[in-house]
N, C-alpha and C positions, 0 to 999 in steps of 0.2 A: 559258402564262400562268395566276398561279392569284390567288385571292382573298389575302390580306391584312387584317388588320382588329389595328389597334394599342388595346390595354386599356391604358392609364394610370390605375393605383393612386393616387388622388390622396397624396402626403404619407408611401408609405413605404418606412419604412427597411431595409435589405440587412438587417440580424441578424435582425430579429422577424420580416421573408418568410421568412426561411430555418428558422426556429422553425416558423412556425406555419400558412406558408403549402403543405403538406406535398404537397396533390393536385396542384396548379401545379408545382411541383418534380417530384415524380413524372410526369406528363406531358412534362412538359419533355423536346424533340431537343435542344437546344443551352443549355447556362446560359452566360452573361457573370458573371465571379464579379470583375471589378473595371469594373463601370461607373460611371461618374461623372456628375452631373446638372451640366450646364451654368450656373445658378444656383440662388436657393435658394427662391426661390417662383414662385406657376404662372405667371403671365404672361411673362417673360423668360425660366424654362424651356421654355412649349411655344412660343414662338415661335423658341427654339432649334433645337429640335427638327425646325419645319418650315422652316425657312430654312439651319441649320446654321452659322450665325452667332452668335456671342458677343453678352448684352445691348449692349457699345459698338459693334458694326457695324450690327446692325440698330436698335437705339434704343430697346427698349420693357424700361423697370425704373422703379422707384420714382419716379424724379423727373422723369420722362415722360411718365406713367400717369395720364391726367385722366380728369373728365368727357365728354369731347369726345374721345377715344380712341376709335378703331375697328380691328379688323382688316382691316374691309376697303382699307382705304389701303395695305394688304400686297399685292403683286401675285400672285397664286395662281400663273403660270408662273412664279415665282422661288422659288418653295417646291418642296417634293420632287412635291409634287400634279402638277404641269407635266410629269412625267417620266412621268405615269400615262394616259396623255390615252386608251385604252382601259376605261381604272375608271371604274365610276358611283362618284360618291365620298357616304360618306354620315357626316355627323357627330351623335354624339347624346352628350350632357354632364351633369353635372350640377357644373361650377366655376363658379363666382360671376364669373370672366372669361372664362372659354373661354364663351359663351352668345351671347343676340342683342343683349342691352342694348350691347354694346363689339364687336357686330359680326361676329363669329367664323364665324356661319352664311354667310358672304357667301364660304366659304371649300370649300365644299359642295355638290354639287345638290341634297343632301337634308339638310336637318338638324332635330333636335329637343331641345328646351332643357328639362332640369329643374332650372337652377342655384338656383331656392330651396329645394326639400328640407325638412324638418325644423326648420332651423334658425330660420325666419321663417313661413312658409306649407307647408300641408302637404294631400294628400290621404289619405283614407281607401283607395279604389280607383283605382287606377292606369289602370283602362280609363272610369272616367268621367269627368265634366268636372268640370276643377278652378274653385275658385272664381275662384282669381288669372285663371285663363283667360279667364272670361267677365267681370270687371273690365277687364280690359287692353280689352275691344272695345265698351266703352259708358262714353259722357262723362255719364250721369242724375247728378243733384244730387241727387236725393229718394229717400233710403235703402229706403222702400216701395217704389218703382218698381223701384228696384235689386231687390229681394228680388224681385218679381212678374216683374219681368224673368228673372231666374235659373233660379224655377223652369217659366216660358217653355222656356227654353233645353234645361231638364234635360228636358220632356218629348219634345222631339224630337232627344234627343240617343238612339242607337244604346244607353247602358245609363242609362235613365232616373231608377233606382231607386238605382245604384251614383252617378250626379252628385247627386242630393238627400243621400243620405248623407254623400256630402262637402261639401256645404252645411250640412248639420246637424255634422259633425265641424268645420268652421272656426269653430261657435259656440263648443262642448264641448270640443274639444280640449284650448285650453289649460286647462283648470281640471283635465279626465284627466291631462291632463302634469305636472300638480303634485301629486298621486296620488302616495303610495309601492307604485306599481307599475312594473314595465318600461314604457318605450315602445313602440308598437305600428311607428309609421312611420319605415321608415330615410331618411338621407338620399340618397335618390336610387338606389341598388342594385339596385332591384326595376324601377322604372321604366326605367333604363339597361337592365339585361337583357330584359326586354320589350320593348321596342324595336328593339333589336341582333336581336333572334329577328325579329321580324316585316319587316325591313327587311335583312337576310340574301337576295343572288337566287338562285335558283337557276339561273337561265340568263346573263345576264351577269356578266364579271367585275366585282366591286366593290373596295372599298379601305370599311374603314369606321376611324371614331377614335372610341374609348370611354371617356368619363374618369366615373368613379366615388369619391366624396365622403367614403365612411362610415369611412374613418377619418382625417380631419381633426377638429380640435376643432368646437366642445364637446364634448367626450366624455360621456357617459350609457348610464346599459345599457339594451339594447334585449329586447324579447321574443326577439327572432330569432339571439339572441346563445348558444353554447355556457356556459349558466351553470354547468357548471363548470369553466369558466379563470378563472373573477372569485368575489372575497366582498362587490363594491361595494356598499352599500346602495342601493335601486331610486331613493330622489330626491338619489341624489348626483351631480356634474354639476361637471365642471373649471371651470365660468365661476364656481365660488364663488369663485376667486381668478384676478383677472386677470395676464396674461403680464408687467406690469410689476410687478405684487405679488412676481410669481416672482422676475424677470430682473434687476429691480434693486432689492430689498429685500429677497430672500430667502427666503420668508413660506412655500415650502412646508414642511409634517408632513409625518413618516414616513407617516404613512395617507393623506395626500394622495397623493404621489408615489406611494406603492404603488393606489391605486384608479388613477391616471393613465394604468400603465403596466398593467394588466390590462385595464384597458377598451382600451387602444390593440390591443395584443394578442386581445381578445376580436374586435373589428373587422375586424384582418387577417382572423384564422379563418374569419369571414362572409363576407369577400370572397373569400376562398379558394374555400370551399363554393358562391358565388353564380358566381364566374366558371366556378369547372370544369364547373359543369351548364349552361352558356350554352355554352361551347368544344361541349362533345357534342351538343346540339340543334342546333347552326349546321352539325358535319360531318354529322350525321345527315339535314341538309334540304336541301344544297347537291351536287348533284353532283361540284360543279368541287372541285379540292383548293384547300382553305386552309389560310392559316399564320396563328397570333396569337402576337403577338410583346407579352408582359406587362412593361410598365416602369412606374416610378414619376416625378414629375417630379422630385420630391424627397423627401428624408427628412422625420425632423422629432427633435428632440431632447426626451427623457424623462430629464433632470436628472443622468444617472451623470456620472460624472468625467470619461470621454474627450467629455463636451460641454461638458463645461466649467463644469458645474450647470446647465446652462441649460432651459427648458421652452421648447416650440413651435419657430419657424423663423425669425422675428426677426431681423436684422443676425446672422447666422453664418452659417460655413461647414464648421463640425466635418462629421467622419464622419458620424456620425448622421446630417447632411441632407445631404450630396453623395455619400454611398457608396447606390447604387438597382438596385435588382432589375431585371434584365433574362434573359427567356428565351423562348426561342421552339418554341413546340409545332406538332407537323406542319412541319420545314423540310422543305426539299426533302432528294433524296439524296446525301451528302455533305458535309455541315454536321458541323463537330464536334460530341464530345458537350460538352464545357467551352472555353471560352476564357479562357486565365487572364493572357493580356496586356492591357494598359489600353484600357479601349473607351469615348468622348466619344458623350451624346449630340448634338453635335455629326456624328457620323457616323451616327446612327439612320436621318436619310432615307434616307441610299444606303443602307443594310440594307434598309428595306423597299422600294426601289422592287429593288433585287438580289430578294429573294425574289418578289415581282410578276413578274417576267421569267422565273423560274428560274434565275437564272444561279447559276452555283458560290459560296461561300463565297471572300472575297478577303482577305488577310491585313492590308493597308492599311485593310482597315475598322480596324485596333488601331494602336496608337502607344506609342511609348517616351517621348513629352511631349505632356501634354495639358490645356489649361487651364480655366479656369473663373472666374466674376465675379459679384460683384452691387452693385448701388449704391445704396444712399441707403435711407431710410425712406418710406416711401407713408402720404399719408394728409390732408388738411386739419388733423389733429389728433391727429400722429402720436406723442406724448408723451401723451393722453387727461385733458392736465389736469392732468398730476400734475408735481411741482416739477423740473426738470430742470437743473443748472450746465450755464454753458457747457461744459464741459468732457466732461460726462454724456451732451449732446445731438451733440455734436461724435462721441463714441466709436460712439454706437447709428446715427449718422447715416454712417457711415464709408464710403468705399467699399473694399472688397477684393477683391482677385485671390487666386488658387492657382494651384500647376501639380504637377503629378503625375510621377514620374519614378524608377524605380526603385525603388520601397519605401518613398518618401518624398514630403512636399507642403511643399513652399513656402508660405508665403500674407505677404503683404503687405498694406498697404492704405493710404489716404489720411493718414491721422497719422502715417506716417513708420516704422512698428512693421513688422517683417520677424521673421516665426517658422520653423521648422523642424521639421517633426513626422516624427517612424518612423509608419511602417504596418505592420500584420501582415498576410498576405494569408489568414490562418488565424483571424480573427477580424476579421470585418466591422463596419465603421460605427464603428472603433476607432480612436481617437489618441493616442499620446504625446507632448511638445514637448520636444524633444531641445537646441534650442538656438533664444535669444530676441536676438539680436547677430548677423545674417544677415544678405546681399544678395542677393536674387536672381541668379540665372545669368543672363549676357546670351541664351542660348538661350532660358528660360523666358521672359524680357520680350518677345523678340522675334514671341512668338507673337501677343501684342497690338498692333493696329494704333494705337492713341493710347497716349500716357504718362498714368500713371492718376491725377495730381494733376493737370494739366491738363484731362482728360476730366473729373476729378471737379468742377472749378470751373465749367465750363462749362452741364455738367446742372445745378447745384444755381443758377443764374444762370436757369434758363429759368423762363418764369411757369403756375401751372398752375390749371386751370379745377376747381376741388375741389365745384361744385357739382351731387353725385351726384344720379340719380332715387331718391328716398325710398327706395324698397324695396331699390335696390341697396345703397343706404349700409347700409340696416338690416342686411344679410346680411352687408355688410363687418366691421361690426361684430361683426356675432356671433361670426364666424369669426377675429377677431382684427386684420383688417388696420386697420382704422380707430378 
């Protein structure tokens, strides 16, 4: 029996890991060089993941996804968790869903949430008390009491000095953030790897799940960033044009696109850098042997062609978001070096509860047909205001399917449109549409338990409770979903 602990790269894509993510790759026993993410953003991906069900069987996508949404209503023996009953399980995040507001921790003996990050609320030190922290545990009206209260708290907090700072940093900050300077605080990286270290046992086995933020949007350059893979200017920032600017207007510059795709890229690199020195502190502290098994949930598309021009992860399915990095460092003995047959995360559980056990490497982990879905738009105000035809709101609103199968991907979706794209298996995250006058295989449909116009009329008929807690919404926003 040995340790396990799964890194989920929030957001990236197969080509640019394989670019830039060079020490991960190096380390790497075993690549998956054709995995595919289950849908196309976190919520219906990681709950793929741990259930092994398609968004239609287990229910959680766009048009399901309320305020009133919990993990916990997920039964943890029905997830791969249930196969581990040995593992202390321990989860620490930093996704705006995988967190505690929607319940996620309930999924864990031990969990710890930094899903606001950067994007909304930020600390200076990561070992002192954040401000948000001590807001969440006190209802005071009287913004003095607040403040007195605070630094109350910072006194008898364990780093007294590093919680005041970050009390003084959530005045200053933003006005340093608008400084053409780097930013100091990543989203979440630094925090998630502290944590993962100090919650590593050395004497029981555990399972831990680590999802890490920084290269999702808004993209900006950070101090901690290799500043030579970028020429960004320091207060440049992708939310100067929004995903619908991009996606259905068109509105990005060549210097846009090109800062987009350097900064996304500078990201990986940091994540590269941050996880491989967490992988060596955790085998260095832990007796028991462990495996970290690094995936992404999804991609996310930087405007080239095989995406179709598209920016962010928004109603698609190109390569760019469903082709995702998977490799796993320290398998046991026996594991190939590559596996270059199609591998669903749909089957991630059994890999990791497989390496948990020790057992050998099983060939049914891969498939010759393998599918993948997503449905609908998420959001009380999923159009952000801006003019949409019926016809416009209808396409972005789409549901789609894919299936995968020798070299090539089907995709379908609720408007009746049925395409046909080549893959290369020598250049990742890659599409061509070979032909747009297709029917899906009865084998490919049948992988799906509902017909997906029915399914889709069904979901978009349910009513949803869109009124987020403030801070969550804020983060939604910022991050693009809302």
């Amino acid at each position: 029996m040995r340790n396990v602990v799964l890194l989920v790269l929030d957001t990236v894509r197969k080509d640019v890991f394989d670019e830039y993510a060079t020490r991960l790759r190096a380390e790497s026993g075993t690549s998956f060089e054709q995995a595919r993410a289950a849908s196309s953003w976190s919520a219906p991906s990681h709950t793929s993941i741990f259930t092994g069900e398609l968004p239609s069987q287990h229910g959680v996508h766009a048009e399901s996804f309320d305020s009133t949404f919990s993990f916990g209503a997920i039964d943890r023996e029905e997830t791969f968790l249930g196969d581990l009953p040995k593992h202390r399980t321990v989860g620490v995040s930093a996704n705006s869903y995988m967190n505690r507001a929607f319940g996620f921790d309930s999924q864990f003996d031990a969990f710890s949430d930094f899903s606001i990050g950067s994007h909304v609320h930020e600390s200076l030190f990561t070992e002192g008390m954040a401000v948000k922290e001590f807001l969440s545990k006190t209802d005071e009206p009287s913004a003095t009491k607040r403040y007195l209260g605070f630094l109350r708290a910072c006194v008898e907090h364990d780093r007294p000095l590093k919680s005041v700072a970050n009390g003084v940093w959530s005045q200053v900050g933003p006005a340093v953030k608008r400084l053409p300077v780097p930013e100091i605080v990543d989203d979440g990286a630094q925090n998630v790897a502290r944590t993962a270290r100090e919650q590593a046992s050395a004497d029981e086995p555990f399972f831990m799940f680590a999802n890490m933020m920084d290269a999702h949007t808004p993209l900006r350059n950070l101090l901690q960033f290799d500043q030579s893979l970028h020429s960004v200017p320091n207060d440049w920032s992708s939310n100067e044009i929004d995903k619908w600017e991009l996606n259905k207007d068109g509105a990005a510059t060549q210097e846009y696109t090109r800062n987009y795709r350097q900064l996304y890229a500078a990201a990986v690199e940091y994540l590269d850098r941050m996880v491989t020195d967490l992988l060596e502190d955790v085998q260095r502290t832990t007796a028991r042997e462990t495996t970290f098994v690094i995936v992404s949930d999804h991609g996310h598309n930087l405007g080239y062609d095989a995406d179709d021009g598209l920016f962010h992860h928004t109603g698609s399915m190109t390569e760019g978001v469903m082709h995702t990095p998977c490799e796993i460092v320290n398998p046991p003995a026996g594991y190939p070096d590559t596996v270059s047959e199609l591998f669903s995360h749909l089957a991630l559980g059994d890999l990791l509860v497989r390496l948990a056990h020790e057992e050998p490497f099983d060939d049914d982990l891969t498939s010759e047909w393998i599918p993948a879905e997503t449905v609908g738009l998420l959001g009380m105000n999923p159009t952000w205001d801006r003019e949409f035809t019926d016809d416009e709101f209808a396409y972005w609103n789409r549901m789609i399917r894919c299936v995968y199968h020798e070299g090539t991907k089907i995709q379908w979706n609720s408007l009746g449109e049925c395409d046909e794209y080549e893959l290369d298996p020598d250049r990742p995250s890659w599409q061509r549409r070979i032909d747009d006058d297709v029917k899906p295989a009865m084998q490919a449909t049948r992988l799906f338990e509902e017909e997906l116009e029915e399914y889709k009329r069904q979901a978009a008929a349910d009513t949803q409770d869109l009124a987020f807690d403030e801070s969550v919404e804020n983060q939604l926003q910022q991050l693009g979903y809302l």
